[in-house]
N, C-alpha and C positions, 0 to 999 in steps of 0.2 A: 352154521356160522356161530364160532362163540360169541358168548353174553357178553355185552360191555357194559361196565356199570354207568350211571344216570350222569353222573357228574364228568365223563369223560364224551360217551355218546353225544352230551350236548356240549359241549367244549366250544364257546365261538370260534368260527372260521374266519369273520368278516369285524372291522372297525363297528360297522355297525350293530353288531349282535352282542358286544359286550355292554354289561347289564351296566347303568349309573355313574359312570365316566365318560360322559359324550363329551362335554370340553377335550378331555385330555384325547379322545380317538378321532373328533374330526381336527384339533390341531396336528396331530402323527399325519392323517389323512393326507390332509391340504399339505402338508413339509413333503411328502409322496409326488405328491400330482406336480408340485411346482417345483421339486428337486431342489429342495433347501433343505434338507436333513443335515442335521450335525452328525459329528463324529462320536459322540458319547453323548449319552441319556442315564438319567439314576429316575427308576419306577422307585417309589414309597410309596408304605402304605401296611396294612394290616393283611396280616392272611385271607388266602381264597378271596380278595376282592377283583382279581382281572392282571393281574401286575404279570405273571409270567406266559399268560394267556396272550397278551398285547405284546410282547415282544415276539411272542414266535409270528401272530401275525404280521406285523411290522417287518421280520428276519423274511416273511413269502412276499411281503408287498415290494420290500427293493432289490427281491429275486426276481418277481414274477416274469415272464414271458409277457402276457400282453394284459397287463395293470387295467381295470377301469375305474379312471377318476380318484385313483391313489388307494381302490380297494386289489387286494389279490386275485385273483379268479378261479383259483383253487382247480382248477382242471387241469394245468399245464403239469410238465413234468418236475421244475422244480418246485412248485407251492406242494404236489402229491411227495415229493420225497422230504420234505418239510416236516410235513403231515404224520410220517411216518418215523419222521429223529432219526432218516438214512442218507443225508442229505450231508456235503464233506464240508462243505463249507459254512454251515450252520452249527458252532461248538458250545454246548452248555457245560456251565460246568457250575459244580456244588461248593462253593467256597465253604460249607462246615466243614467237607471233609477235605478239602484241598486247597487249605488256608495259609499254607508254608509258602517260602523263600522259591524253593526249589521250583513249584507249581506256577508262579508267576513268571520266573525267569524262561521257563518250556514257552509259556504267553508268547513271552517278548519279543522269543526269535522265530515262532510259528508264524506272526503276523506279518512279516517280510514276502511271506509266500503271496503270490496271485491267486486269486480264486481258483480253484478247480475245474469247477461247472458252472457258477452261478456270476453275478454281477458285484457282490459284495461278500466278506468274509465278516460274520456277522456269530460274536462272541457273549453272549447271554451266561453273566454273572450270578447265580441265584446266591443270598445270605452275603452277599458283598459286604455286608459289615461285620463277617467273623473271621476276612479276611487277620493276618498278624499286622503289627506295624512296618515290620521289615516290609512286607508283601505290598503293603500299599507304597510305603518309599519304591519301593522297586516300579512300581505299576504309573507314576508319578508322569515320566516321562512320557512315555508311548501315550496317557492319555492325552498329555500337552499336545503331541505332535505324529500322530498317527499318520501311516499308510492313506491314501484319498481310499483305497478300494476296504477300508475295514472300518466296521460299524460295533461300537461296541454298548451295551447295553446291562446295565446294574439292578438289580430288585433286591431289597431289602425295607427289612421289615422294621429296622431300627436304625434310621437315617442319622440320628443324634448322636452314634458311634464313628460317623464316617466322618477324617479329617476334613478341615476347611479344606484345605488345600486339595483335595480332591473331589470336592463339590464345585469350587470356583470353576475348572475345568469342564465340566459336566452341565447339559438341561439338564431341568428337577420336574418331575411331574411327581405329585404326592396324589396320588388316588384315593377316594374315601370310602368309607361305610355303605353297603348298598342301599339304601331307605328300604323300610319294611316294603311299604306299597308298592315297588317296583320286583321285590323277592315274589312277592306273590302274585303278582302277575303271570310274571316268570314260571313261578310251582303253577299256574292254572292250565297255562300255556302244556308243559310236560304234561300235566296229567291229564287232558285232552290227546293229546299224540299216544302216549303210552294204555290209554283206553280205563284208566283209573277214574274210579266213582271218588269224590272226593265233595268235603264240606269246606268253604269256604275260611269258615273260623280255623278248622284245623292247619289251613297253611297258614294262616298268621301267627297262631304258636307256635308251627314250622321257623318263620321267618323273625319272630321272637328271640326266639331258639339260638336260630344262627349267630345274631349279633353281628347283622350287616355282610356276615359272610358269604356268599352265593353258595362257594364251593361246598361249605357245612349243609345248609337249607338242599342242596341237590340231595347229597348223603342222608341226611335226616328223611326225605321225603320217600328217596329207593326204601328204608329201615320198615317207617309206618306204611308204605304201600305191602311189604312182605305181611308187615305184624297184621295188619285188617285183609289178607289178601287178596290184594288190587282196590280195596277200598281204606279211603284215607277220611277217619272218620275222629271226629273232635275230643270225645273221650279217650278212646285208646290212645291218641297222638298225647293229650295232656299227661296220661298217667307215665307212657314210654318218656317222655323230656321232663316229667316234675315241672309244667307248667302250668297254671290253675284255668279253669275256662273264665268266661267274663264272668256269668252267674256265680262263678266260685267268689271271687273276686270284691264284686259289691256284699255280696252274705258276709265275708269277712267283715271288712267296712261296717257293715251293719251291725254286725252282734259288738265290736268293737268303741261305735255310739253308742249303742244303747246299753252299756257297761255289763252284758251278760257272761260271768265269768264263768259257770257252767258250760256252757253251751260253747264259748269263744274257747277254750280249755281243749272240749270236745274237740272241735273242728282243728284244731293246732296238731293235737296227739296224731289224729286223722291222716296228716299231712305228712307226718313226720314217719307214719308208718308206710305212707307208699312212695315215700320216696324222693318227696319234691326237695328244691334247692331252695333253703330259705330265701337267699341273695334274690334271686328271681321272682320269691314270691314279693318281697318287698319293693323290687323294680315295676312290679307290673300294678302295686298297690297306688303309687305315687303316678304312675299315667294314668289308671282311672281317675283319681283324683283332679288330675289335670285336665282330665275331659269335661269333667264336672263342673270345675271350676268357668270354663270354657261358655259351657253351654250347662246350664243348672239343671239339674232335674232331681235330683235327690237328696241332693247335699246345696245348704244356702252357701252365699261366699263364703263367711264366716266359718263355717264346716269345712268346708273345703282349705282354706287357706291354716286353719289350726291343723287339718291332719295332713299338710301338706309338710309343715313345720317339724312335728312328730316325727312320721315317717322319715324323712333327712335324714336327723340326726340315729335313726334306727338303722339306716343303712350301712353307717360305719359299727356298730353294737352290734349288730347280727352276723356281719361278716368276719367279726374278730373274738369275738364269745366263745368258750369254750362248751356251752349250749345254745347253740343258734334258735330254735324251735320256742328253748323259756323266752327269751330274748325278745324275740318278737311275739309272743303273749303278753308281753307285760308291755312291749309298745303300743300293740294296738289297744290296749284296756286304756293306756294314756287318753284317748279317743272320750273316753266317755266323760270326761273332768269338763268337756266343753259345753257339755249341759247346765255347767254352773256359771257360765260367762254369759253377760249380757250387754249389749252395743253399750258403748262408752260415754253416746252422746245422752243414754236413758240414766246410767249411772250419777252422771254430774247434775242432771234435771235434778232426778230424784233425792239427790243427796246422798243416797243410801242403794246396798246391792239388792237387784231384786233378781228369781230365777227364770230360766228361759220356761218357756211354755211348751207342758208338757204332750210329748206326742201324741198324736192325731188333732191338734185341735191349731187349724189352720190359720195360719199369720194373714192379716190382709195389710196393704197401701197404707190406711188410716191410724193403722196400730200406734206408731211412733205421734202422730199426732194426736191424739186420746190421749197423751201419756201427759203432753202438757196443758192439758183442758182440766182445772177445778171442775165448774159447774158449767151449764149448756140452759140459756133460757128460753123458751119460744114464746117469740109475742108476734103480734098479728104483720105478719107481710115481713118478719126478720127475725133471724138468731143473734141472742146476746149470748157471747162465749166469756167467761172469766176465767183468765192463765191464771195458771199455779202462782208462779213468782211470774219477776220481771224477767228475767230470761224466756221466759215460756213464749211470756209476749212478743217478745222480737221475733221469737221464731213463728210463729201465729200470724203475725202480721207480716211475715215475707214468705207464708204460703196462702195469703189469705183466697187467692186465686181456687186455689185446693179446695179449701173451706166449701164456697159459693159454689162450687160444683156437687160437693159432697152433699150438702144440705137443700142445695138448688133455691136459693133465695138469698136476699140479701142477707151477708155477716156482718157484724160490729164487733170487735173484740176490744173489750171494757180493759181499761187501763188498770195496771196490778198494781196493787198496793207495794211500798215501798215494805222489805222483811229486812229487818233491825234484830231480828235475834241469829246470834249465831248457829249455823247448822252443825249439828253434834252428829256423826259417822255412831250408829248403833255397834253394841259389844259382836253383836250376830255377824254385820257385814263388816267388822275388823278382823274377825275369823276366815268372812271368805275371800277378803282381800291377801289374807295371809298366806291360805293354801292357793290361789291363784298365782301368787308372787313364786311359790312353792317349786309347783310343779311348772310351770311354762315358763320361770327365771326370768318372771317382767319387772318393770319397774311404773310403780305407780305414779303418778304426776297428780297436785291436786292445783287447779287453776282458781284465782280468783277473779269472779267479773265483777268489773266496777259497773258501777250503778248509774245510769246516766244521770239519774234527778238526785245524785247526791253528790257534795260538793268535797267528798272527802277523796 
């Protein structure tokens, strides 16, 4: 028996078998079973998502012989000659290539005919929007007011071409993206049948890869099961698509914090030598990031949401550079400026910029409050705390709750002296107010708090 490729051998047969479109295949389904089907349908949507796959099912389900529950049964004779694109009253046609006047008008008077063999004469439009505009004027009609026994059925992939006027006519089903986690189900499912040793990560760069495409992630997956033969293994699949693995991923991130330009330089050249697609590397920077941001573990929010920032705007810069690779070198080095930023709410306390605390020496809970504690007195059976200023105080006394836990005994937080001198922003953090305005194109706000116990 010859070989069939991946993506055809698994070809859904059944409404139910196509991947990430159940809305749109149990409403076809139920329009089946209850014989409400309209006369024309327009599938949108992006390649290889199911679009021309659901109409030839759809073309067996209101041929079938003996339907169950508005699925095909795929054993009778008209679903097997379906199956096989020998079937006469089932006509596809390519409107790239048979886009003209002529090729529509052939339509118009073909569909006069009665079925041949089957229950409906069921016309599967592929690229319906490269149809001409004559060819849709011409097409206008028939689909107003078709034959009861002719089913016609549109895919395209660029619905925003296709006159109104020939949509008002027409159901629209827009079919979407497959979600990764369902591609890879899908690729686990195959590669179990087909007897492939596979690593789980590897079909997610698979499924990556495809960009919600099924049909691509099939193809991709037949390529690395050849390339590791029969095994689908995370390196080989990353280096075959220039997809980074996860570990690649956060090391970027990381040399990128930690402003190591040696090393971040390294790892770029690296990249660029085997092949990866910057675009990708930087799509897949920004959902780690996301994940981070999610669920913390490496990166604090503030980390997370600065290189979240970055990264954006690097997306459009790398994709349109005449060196993609520098590009995104010099974005991720962006990364390391946020070492010089420090919470906002510490900044206005202090008066003045102070820097972030340098790696490995662990933040705890109480950090931000330390920051507004002058002095700490212990006297017997209580803590006397003395705020900085009178701001400190407020904030002191509406964690005081905090405090009493932290110290575990009673706190008193001693009333701050009223400060009458004006607070002067040192030359040092006017400089790094400058370069933060610089490179992150912020805008500084300076607030003043009024002083409760002053009458000014």
């Amino acid at each position: 028996m010859a070989y069939r490729p991946i993506p055809r051998k698994y070809r859904p047969q059944r409404f139910s078998e196509v991947v990430g479109q159940e809305v749109i295949t149990e409403t076809l389904k139920n329009a089946v079973k209850e014989g409400r089907l309209s006369h024309a349908y327009i599938f949108a949507g992006p390649r290889g998502v199911g679009k021309t796959t659901t109409a030839r099912i759809l073309a067996k389900a209101v041929n079938c012989e003996e339907p169950k529950e508005g699925e095909p049964c795929n054993e009778c004779s008209q679903c097997l000659e379906i199956v096989k694109g020998s079937h006469p009253d089932v006509v596809e046609i390519d409107a790239a290539s048979n886009r003209g006047i002529d090729q529509i008008r052939e339509l118009r008077e073909s569909v006069h005919y009665l079925p041949a063999k089957g229950k409906k004469k069921v016309y599967i439009i592929d690229e319906f929007h490269m149809l001409t505009k004559e060819a849709f004027n011409a097409l206008l009609k028939t689909l107003e007011e078709p034959p009861e026994h002719v089913l016609f059925i549109l895919a395209t992939t660029e619905i925003d071409k296709i006159p109104p006027t020939i949509l008002s006519r027409c159901q629209k089903f827009v079919f979407k993206r497959v979600p990764v986690e369902l591609i890879v189900k899908s690729l686990k499912e195959i590669c179990l049948k087909e007897g492939f040793e596979f690593e789980e990560e590897a079909l997610k760069l698979i499924a990556l890869s495809s960009e919600g495409c099924m049909r691509d992630a099939e193809s991709l997956l037949e390529q690395s099961a050849a390339l590791g033969m029969g095994k689908v293994e995370v390196e080989k699949v990353s280096d075959f698509l220039g997809i980074l693995t996860g570990r690649e991923v956060k090391e970027l991130l990381s040399l990128g914090f930690k402003g190591n330009k040696e090393e971040l330089f390294k790892k770029i050249k690296e990249l660029e030598e085997r092949g990866f697609n910057p675009s990708f590397v930087v799509n897949q920077l920004i959902e780690v990031v996301e994940r981070e941001f999610l669920a913390p573990s490496t990166l604090t929010e503030e980390e997370a949401v600065a290189a979240y920032q970055i990264l954006t705007k690097a997306v459009k810069e790398v994709n349109q550079h005449p060196y993609p690779f520098t590009a995104l070198f010099f974005n991720l080095y962006k990364l390391s400026y946020f070492k010089e930023v420090k919470l906002l709410k510490d900044l206005v306390v202090k008066g003045s910029f102070t820097f972030k605390k340098e790696e490995g020496e662990k933040k705890t809970k109480n950090d931000t409050l330390d920051a507004y504690i002058k002095e700490i007195v212990r006297e017997e059976g209580r803590v006397l705390i003395v705020p900085d200023n009178k701001l400190s105080e407020q904030i002191l006394r509406s964690k005081i709750d905090e405090l009493r836990k932290k110290f575990n005994c009673n706190v008193v937080i001693k009333e701050a002296e009223r400060d009458v001198k004006k607070r002067e922003i040192s030359q040092k953090s006017k400089e790094i107010i400058d370069k933060i305005k610089d490179k992150f194109n912020a805008k500084i706000l300076y607030i003043k708090v009024k002083d409760e116990n002053s009458s000014s």
